[in-house]
PyMOL Python script that loads the backbone (N, CA, C, O; Angstrom):
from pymol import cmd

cmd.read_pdbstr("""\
ATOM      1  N   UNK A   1      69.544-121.002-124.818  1.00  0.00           N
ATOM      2  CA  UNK A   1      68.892-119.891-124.121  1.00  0.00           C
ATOM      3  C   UNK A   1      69.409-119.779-122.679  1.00  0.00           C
ATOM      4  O   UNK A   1      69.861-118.734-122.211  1.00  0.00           O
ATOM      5  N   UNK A   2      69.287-121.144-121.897  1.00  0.00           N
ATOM      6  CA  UNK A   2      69.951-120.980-120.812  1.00  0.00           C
ATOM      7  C   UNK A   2      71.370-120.310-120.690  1.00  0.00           C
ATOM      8  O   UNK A   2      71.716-119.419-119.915  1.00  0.00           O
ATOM      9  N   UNK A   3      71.800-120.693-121.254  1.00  0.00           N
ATOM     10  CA  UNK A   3      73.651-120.643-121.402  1.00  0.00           C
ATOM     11  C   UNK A   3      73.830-118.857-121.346  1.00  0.00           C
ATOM     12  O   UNK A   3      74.480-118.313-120.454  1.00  0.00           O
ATOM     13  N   UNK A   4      73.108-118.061-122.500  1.00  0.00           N
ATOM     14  CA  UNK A   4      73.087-116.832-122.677  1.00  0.00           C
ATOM     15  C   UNK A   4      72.550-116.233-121.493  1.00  0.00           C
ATOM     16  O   UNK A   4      73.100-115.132-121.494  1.00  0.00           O
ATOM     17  N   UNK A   5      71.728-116.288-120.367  1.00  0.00           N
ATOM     18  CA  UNK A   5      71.147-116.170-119.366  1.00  0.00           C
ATOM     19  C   UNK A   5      72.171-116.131-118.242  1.00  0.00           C
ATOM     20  O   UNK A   5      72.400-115.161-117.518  1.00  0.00           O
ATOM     21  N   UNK A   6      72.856-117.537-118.193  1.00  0.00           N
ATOM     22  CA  UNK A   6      74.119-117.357-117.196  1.00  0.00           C
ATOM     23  C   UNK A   6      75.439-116.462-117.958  1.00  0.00           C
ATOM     24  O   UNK A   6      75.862-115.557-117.239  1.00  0.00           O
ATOM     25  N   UNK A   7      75.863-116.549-118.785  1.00  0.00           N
ATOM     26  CA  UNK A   7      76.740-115.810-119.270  1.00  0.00           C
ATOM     27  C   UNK A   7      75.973-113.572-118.982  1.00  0.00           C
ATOM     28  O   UNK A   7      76.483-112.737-118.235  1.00  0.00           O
ATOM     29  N   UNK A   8      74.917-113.409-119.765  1.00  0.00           N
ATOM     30  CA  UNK A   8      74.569-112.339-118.880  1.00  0.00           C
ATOM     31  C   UNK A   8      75.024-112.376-117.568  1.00  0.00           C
ATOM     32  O   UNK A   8      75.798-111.517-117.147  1.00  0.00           O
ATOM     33  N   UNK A   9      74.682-113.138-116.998  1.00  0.00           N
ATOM     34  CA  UNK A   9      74.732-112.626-115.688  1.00  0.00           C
ATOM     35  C   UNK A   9      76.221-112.645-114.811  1.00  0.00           C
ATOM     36  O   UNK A   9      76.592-111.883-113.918  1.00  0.00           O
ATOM     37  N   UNK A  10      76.820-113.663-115.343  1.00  0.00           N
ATOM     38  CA  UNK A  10      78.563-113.146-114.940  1.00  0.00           C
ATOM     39  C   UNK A  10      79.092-112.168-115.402  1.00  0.00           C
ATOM     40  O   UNK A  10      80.175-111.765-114.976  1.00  0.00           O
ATOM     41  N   UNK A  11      78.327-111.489-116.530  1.00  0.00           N
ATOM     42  CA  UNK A  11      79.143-110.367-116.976  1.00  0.00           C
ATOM     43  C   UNK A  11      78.595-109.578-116.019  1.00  0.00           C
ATOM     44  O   UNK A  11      79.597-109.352-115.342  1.00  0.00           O
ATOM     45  N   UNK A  12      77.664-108.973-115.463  1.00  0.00           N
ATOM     46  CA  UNK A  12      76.949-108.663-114.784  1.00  0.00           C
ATOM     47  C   UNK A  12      77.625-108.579-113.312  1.00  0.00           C
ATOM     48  O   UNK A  12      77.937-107.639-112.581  1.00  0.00           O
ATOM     49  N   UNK A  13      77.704-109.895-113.218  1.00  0.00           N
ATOM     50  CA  UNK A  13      78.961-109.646-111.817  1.00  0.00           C
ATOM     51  C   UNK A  13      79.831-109.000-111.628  1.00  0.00           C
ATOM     52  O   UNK A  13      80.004-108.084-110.824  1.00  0.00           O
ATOM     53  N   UNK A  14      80.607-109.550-112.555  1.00  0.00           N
ATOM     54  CA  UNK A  14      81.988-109.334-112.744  1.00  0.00           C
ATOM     55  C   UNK A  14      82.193-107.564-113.080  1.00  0.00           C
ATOM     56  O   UNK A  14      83.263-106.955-113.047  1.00  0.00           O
ATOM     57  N   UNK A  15      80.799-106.985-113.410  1.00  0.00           N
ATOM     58  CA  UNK A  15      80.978-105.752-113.959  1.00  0.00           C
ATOM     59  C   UNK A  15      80.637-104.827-112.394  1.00  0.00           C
ATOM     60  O   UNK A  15      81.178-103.779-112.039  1.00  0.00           O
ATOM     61  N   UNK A  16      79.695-105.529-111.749  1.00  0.00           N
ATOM     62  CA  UNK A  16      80.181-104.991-110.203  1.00  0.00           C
ATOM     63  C   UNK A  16      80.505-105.058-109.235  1.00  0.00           C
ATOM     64  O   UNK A  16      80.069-104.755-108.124  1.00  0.00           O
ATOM     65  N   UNK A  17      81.717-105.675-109.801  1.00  0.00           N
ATOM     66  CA  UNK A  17      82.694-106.971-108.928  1.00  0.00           C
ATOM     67  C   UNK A  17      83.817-105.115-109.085  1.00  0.00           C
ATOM     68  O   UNK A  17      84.241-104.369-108.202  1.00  0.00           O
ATOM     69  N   UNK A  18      83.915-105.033-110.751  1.00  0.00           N
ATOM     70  CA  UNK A  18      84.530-103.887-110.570  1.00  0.00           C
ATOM     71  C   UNK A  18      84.575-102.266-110.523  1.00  0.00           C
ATOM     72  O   UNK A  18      85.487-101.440-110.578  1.00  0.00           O
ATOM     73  N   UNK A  19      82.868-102.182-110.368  1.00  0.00           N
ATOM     74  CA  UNK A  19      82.684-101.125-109.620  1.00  0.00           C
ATOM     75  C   UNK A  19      82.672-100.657-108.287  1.00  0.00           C
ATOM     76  O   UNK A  19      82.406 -99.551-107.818  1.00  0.00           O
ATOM     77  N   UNK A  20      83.057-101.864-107.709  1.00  0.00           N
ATOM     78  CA  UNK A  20      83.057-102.079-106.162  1.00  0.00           C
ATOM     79  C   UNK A  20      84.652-101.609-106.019  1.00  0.00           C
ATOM     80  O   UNK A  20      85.135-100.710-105.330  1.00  0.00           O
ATOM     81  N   UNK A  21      85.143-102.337-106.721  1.00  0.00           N
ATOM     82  CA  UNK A  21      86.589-101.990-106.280  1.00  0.00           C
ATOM     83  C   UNK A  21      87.245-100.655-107.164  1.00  0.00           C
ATOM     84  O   UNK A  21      88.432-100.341-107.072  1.00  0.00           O
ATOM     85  N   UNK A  22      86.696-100.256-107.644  1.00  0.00           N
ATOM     86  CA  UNK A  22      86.803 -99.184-108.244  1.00  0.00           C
ATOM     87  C   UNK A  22      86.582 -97.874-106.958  1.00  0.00           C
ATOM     88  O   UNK A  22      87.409 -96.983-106.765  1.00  0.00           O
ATOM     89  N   UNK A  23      85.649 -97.989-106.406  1.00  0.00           N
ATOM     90  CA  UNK A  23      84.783 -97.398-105.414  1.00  0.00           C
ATOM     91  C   UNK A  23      85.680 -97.286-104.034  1.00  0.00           C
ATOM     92  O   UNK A  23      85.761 -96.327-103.266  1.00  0.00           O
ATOM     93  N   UNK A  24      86.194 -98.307-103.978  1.00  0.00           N
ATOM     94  CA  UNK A  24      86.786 -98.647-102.913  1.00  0.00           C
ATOM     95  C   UNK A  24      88.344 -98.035-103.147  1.00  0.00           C
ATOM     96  O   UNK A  24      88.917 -97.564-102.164  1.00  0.00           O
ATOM     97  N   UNK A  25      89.138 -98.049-104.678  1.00  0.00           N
ATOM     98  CA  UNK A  25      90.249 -97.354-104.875  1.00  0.00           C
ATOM     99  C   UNK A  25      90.130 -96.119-104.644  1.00  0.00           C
ATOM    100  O   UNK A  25      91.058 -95.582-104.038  1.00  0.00           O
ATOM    101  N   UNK A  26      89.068 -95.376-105.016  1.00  0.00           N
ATOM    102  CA  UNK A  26      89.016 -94.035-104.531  1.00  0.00           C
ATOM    103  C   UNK A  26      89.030 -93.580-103.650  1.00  0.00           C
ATOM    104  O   UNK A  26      89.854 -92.675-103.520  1.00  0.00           O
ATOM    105  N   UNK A  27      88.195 -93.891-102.574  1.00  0.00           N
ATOM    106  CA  UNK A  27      87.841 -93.643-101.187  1.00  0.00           C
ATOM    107  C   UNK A  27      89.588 -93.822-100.420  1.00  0.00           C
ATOM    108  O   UNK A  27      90.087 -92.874 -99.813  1.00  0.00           O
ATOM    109  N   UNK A  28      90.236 -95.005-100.569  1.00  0.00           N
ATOM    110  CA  UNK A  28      91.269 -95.315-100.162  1.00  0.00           C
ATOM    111  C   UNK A  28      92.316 -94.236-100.779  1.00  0.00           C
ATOM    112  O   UNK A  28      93.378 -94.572-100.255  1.00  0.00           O
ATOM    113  N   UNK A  29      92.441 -93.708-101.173  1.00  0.00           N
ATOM    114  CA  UNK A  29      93.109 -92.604-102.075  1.00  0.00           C
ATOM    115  C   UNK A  29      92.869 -91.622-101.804  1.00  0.00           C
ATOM    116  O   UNK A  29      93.885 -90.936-101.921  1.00  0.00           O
ATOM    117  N   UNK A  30      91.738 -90.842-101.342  1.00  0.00           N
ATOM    118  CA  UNK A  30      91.008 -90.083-100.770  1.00  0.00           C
ATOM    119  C   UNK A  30      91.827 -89.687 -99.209  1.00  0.00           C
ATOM    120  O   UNK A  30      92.635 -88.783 -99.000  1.00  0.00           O
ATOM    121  N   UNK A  31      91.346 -90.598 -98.362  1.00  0.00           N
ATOM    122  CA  UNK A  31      91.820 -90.633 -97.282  1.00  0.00           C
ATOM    123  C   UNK A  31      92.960 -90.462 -97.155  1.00  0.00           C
ATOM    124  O   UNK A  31      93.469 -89.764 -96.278  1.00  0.00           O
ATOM    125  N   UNK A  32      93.796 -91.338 -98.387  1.00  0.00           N
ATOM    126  CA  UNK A  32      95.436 -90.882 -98.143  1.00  0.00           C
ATOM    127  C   UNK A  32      95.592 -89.592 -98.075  1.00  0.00           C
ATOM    128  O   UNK A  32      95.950 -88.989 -97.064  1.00  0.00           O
ATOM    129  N   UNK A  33      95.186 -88.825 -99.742  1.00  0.00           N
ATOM    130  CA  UNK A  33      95.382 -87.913 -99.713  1.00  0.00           C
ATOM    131  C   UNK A  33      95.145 -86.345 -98.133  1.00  0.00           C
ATOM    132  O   UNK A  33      95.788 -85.319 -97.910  1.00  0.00           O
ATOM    133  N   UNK A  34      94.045 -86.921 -97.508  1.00  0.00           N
ATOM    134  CA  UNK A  34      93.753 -86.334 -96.669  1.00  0.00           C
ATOM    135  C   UNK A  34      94.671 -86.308 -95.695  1.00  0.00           C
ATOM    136  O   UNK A  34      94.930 -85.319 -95.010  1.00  0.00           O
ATOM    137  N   UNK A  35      95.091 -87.190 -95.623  1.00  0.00           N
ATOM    138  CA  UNK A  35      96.442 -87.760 -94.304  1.00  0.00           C
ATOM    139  C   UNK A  35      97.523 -86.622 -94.679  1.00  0.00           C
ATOM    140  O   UNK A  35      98.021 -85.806 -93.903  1.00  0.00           O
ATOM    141  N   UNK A  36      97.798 -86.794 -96.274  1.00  0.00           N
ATOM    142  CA  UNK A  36      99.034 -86.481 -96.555  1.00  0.00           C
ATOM    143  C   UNK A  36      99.093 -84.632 -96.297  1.00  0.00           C
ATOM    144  O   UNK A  36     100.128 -83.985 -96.132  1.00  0.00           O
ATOM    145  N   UNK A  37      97.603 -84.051 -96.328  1.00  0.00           N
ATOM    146  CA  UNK A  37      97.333 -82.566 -96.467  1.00  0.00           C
ATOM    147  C   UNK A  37      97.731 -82.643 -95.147  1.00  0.00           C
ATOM    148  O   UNK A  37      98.807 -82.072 -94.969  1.00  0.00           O
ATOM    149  N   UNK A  38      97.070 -83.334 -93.779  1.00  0.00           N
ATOM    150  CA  UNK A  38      96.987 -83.093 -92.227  1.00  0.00           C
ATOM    151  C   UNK A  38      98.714 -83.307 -91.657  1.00  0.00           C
ATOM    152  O   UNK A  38      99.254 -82.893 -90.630  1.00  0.00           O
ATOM    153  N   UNK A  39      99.205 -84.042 -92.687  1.00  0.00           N
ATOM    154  CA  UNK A  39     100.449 -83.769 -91.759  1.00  0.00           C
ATOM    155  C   UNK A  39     101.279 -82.471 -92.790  1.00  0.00           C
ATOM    156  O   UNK A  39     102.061 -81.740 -92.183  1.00  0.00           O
ATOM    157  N   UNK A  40     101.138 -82.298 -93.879  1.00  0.00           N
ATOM    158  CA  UNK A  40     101.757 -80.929 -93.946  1.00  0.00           C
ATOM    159  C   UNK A  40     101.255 -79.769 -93.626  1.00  0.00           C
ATOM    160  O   UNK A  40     101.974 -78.804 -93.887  1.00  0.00           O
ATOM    161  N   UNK A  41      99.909 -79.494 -92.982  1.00  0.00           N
ATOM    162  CA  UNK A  41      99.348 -78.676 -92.360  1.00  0.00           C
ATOM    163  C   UNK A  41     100.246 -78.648 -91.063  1.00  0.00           C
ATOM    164  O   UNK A  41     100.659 -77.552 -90.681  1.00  0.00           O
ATOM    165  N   UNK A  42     100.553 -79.727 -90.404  1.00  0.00           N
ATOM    166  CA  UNK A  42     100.524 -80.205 -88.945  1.00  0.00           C
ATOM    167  C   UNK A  42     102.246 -80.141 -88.705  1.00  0.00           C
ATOM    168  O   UNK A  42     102.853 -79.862 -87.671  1.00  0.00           O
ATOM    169  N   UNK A  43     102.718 -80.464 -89.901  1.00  0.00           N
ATOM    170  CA  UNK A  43     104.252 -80.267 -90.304  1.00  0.00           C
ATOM    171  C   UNK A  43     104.364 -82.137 -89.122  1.00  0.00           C
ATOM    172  O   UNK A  43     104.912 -82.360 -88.043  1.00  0.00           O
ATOM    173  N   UNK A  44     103.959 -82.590 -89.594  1.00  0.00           N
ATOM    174  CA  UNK A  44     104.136 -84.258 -88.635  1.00  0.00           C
ATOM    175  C   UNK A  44     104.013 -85.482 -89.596  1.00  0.00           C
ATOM    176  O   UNK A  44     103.229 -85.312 -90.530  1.00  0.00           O
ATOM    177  N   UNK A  45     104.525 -86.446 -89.542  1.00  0.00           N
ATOM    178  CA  UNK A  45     104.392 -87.666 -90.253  1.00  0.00           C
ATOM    179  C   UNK A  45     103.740 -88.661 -89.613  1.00  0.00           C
ATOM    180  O   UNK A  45     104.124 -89.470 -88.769  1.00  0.00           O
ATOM    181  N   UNK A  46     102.611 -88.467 -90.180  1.00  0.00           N
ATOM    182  CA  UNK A  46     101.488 -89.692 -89.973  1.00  0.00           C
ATOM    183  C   UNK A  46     101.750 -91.112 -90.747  1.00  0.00           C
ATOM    184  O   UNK A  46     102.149 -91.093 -91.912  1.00  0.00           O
ATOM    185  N   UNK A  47     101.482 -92.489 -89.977  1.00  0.00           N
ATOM    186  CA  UNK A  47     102.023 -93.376 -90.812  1.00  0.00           C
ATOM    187  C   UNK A  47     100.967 -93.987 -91.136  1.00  0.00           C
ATOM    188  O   UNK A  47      99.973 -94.300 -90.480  1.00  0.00           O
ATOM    189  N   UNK A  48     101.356 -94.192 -92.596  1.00  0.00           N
ATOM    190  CA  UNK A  48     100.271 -94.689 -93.468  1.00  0.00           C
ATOM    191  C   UNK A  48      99.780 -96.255 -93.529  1.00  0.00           C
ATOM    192  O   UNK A  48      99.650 -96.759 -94.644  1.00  0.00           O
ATOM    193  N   UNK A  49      99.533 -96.954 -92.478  1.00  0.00           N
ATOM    194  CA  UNK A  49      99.564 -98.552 -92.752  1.00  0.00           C
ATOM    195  C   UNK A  49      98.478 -98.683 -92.635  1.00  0.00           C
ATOM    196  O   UNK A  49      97.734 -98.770 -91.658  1.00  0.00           O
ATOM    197  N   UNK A  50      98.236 -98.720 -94.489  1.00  0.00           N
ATOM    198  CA  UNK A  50      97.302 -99.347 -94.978  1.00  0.00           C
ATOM    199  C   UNK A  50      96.959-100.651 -95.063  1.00  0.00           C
ATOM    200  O   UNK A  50      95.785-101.013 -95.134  1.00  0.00           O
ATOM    201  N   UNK A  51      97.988-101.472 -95.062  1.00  0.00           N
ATOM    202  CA  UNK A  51      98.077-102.385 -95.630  1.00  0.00           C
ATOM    203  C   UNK A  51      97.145-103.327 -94.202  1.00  0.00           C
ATOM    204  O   UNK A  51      96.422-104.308 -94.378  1.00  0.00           O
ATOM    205  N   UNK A  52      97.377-102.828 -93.199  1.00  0.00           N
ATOM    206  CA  UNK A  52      96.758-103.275 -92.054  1.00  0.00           C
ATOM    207  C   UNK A  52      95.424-103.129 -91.684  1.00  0.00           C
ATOM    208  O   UNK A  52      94.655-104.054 -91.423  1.00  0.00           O
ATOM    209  N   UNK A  53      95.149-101.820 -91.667  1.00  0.00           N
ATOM    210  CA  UNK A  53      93.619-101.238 -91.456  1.00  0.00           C
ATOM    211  C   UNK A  53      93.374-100.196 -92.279  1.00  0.00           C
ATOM    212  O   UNK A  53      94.290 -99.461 -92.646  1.00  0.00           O
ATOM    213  N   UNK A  54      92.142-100.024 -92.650  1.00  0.00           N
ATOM    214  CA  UNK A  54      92.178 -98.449 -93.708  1.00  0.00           C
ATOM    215  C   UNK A  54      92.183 -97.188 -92.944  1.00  0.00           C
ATOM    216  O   UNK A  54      92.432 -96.146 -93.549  1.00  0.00           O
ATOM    217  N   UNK A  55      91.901 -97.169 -91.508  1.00  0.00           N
ATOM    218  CA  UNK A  55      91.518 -96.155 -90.885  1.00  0.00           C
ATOM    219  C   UNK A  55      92.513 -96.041 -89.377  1.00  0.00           C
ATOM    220  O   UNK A  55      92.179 -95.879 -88.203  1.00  0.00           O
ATOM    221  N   UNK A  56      93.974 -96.224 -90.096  1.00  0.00           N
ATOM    222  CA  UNK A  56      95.022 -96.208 -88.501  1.00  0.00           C
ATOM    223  C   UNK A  56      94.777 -95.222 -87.592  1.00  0.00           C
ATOM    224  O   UNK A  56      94.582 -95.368 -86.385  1.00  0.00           O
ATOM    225  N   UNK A  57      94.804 -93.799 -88.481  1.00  0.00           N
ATOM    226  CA  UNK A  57      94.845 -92.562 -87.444  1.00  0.00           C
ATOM    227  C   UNK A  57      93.275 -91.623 -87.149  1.00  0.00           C
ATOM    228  O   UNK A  57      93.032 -90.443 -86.895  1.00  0.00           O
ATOM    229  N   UNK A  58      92.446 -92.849 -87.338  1.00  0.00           N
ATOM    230  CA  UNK A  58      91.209 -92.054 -86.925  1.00  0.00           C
ATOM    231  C   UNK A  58      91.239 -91.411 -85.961  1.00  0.00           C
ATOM    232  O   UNK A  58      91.300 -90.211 -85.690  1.00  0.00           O
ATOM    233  N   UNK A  59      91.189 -92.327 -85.441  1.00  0.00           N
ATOM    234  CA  UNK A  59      91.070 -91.369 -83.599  1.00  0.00           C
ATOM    235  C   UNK A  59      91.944 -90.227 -83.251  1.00  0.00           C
ATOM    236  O   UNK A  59      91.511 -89.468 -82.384  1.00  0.00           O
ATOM    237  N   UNK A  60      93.067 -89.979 -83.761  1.00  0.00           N
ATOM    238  CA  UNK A  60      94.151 -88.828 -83.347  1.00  0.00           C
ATOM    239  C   UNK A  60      94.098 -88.013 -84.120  1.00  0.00           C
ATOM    240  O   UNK A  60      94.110 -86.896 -83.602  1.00  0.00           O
ATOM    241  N   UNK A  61      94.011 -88.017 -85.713  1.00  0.00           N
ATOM    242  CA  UNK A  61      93.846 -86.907 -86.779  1.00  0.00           C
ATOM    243  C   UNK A  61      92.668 -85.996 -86.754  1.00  0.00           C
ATOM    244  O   UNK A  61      92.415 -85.106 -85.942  1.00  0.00           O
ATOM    245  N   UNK A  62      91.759 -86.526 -88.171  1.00  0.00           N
ATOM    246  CA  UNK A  62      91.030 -86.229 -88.594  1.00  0.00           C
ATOM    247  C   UNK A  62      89.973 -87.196 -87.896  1.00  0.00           C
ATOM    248  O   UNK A  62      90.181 -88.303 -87.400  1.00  0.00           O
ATOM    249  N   UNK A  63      88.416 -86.260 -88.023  1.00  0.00           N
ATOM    250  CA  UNK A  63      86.879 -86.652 -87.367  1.00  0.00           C
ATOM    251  C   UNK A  63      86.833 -87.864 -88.433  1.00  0.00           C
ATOM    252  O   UNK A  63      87.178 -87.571 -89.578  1.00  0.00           O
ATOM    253  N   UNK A  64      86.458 -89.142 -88.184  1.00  0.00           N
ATOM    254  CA  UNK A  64      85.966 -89.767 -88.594  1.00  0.00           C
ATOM    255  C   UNK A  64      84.758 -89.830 -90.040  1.00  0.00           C
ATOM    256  O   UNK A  64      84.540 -90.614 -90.963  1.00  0.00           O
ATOM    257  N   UNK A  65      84.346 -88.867 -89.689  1.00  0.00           N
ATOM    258  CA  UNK A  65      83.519 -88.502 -91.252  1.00  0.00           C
ATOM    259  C   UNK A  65      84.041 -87.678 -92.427  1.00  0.00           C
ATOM    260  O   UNK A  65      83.455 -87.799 -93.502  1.00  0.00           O
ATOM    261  N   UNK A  66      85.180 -86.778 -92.319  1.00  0.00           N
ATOM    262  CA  UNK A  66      85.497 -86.218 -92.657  1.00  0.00           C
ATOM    263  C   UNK A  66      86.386 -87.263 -93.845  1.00  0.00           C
ATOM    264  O   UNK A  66      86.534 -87.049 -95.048  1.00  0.00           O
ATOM    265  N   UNK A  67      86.942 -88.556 -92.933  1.00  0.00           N
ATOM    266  CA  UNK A  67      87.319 -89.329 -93.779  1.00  0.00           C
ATOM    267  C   UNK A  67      86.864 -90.331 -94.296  1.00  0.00           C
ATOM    268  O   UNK A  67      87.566 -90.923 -95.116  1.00  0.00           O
ATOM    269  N   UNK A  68      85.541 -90.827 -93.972  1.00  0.00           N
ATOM    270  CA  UNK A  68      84.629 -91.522 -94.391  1.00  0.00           C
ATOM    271  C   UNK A  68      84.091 -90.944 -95.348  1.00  0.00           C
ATOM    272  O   UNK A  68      83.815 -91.804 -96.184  1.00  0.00           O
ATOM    273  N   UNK A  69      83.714 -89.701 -95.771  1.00  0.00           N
ATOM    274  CA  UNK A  69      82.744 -89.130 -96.959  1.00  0.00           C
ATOM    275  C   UNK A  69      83.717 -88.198 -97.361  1.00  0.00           C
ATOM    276  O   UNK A  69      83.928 -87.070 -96.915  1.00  0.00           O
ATOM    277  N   UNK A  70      84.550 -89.105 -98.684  1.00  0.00           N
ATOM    278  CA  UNK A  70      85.624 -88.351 -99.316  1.00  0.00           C
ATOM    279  C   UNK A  70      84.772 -87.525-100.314  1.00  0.00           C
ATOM    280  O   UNK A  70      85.316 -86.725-101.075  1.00  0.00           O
TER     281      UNK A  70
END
""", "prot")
cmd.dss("prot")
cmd.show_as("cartoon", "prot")
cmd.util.cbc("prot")
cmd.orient("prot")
């Protein structure tokens, strides 16, 4: 009984272990995409380093919410 109890419950985790990052692929994708509209609007190349921070060109682009609530 125990055993089935912990096994529930890692599945359980693990199931919004990957709705989290699921959540988080979008949003991050989102924003790109937004980047990628503002500089062909803007005709400018914004650089995308993600890999560093999710939010490089807040301050100079786009309002902050605009890219927060994709």
């Amino acid at each position: 009984m125990e055993e089935g109890k912990k096994r529930k419950r890692w599945h359980e985790e693990k199931a919004m272990d990957l709705k989290m990052k699921a959540s988080y692929v979008r949003r991050k994708t989102c924003i790109k995409k937004k980047a990628m509209e503002l500089s062909t609007l803007c005709n400018i190349q914004i650089p995308l380093l993600f890999a560093h921070t999710p939010f490089p060109f807040v301050a100079t682009s786009l309002p902050r919410a605009e890219l927060l609530f994709c």
